[in-house]
N, C-alpha and C positions, 0 to 999 in steps of 0.2 A: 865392286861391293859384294859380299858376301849373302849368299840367297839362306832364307830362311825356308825352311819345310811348310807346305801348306796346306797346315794342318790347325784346330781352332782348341784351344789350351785355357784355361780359366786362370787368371793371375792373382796374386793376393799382395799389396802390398803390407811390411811390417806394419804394427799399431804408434803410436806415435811414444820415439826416443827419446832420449833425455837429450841428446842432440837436436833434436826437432824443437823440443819445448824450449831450449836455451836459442837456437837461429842460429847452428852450428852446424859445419858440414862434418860429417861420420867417418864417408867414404868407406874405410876398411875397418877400420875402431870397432872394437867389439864394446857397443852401447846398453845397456836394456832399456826395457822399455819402461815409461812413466807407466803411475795409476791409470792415467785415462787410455793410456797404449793398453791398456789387460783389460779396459773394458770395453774398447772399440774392435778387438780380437773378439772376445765373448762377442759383442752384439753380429760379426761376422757370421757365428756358429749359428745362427739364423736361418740362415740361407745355404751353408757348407756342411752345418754338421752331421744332417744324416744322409746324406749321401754317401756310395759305396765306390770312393773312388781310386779307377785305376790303377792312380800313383799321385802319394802326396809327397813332393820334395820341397827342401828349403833350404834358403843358405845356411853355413852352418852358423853363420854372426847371430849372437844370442838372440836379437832384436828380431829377425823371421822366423829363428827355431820355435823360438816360445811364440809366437803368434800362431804358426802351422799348428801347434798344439793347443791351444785356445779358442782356434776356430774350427777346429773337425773335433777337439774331444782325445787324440789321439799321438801320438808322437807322429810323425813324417815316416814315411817306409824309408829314406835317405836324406842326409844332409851332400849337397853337392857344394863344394870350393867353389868351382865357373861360374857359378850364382851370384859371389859375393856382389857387393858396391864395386863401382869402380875407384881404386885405390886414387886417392887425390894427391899424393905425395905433400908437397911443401903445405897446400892448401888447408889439411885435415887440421880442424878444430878451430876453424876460423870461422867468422860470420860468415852467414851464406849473402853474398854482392848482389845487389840490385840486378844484375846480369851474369849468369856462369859462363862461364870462357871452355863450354862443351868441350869446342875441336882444338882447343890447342893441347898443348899437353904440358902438363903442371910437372915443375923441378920434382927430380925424387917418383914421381907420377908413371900412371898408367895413359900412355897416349891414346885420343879417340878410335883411333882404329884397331890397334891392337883390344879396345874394351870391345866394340863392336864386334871382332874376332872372335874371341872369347863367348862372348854373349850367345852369338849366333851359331857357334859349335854346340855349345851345352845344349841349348834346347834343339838342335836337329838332334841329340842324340840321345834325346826324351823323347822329342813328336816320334820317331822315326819306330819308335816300339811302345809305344801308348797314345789311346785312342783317348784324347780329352783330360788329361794330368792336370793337377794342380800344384801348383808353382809357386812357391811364397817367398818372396826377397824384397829389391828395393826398387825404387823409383828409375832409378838408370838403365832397369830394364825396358820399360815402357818408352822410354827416349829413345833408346835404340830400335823399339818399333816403327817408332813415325820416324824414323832417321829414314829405315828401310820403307818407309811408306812415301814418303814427302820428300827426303832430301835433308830433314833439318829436327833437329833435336826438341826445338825449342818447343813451348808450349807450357801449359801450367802443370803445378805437379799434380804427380796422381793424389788422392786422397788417402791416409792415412786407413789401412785394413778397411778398404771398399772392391769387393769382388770385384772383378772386370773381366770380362770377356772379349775373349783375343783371336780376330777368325780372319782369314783370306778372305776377301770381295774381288771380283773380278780377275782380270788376269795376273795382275800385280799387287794392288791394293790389300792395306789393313784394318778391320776397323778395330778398334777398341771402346770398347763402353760397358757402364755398368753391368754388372752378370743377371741375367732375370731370372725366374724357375723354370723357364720353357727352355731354356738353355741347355740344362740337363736335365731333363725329364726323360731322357734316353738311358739316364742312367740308375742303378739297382741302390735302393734306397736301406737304410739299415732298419730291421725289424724291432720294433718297439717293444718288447716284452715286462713285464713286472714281477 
């Protein structure tokens, strides 16, 4: 299994897509986002927007680009590819199943490991030269955290553009959970001028 950098990162998922609102899977689909996806972005910029942060990257799939900009105020310093969803091949655009079939790997598809692959390069090669980055993509990022934490993907989804904070515990251990202000309070805030 592929080791992640450990190092504590702030995640963002996108706001909710028009594949969300329908109970469709995206995967790779360049989506946007519904009304309520630009307001749950805004209500984001709450907690993200003045903050001076490191590095703001997102995938380039319209659905995080425009969120990353919605929730800081600002475009992302880069859009990275490695970011994207993991490609579902046969699967994309179909209901999302009572049950996703994570670890197998969907015709046409991006296999579990090679996502996990993928995933876990990109960000060692964020953490690896930024102290605390902000990250905005999809939910299949966060599975591939408790994959490397627990063994197993599963779990519920993350919520639609709700900050989350992404930190080493222990020698091996992940946690993830909501992002608080004491999170970054380490970091240089943007000056309010009129």
């Amino acid at each position: 299994m592929p080791e992640l950098i450990r190092r504590p990162f702030v995640f963002l998922r996108h706001g909710q897509s028009t594949s969300n609102l329908n109970r469709r899977i995206a995967g790779q689909r360049d989506v946007p986002l519904t009304a309520q996806g630009e307001r749950e972005a805004h209500q984001a910029s709450l907690l993200l927007g003045d903050v001076v942060w490191p590095l703001i990257v997102a995938s380039p799939l319209e659905r995080a680009r425009r969120t990353a900009e919605l929730a800081t105020g600002r475009a992302p310093h880069c859009l990275i590819g490695g970011l994207k969803e993991r490609h579902w091949g046969e699967h994309e655009e179909h209901p999302i199943p009572e049950t996703m079939p994570y670890l197998l790997s969907p015709e046409g598809g991006e296999s579990w490991a090679d996502f996990v692959t993928r995933i876990v390069a990109t960000l060692n090669a964020l953490l690896v030269e930024h102290e605390t980055p902000l990250i905005v993509g999809h939910s299949g990022l966060i599975r591939v955290i408790r994959y490397l934490d627990g063994g197993s993907p599963e779990g519920p989804r993350t919520d639609n553009a709700m900050p989350q904070w992404v930190a080493p515990y222990g020698t091996r251990g992940w946690e993830i959970r909501p992002l608080r202000e004491s999170d970054v309070a380490h970091l240089p805030r943007l000056s309010k001028t009129t």
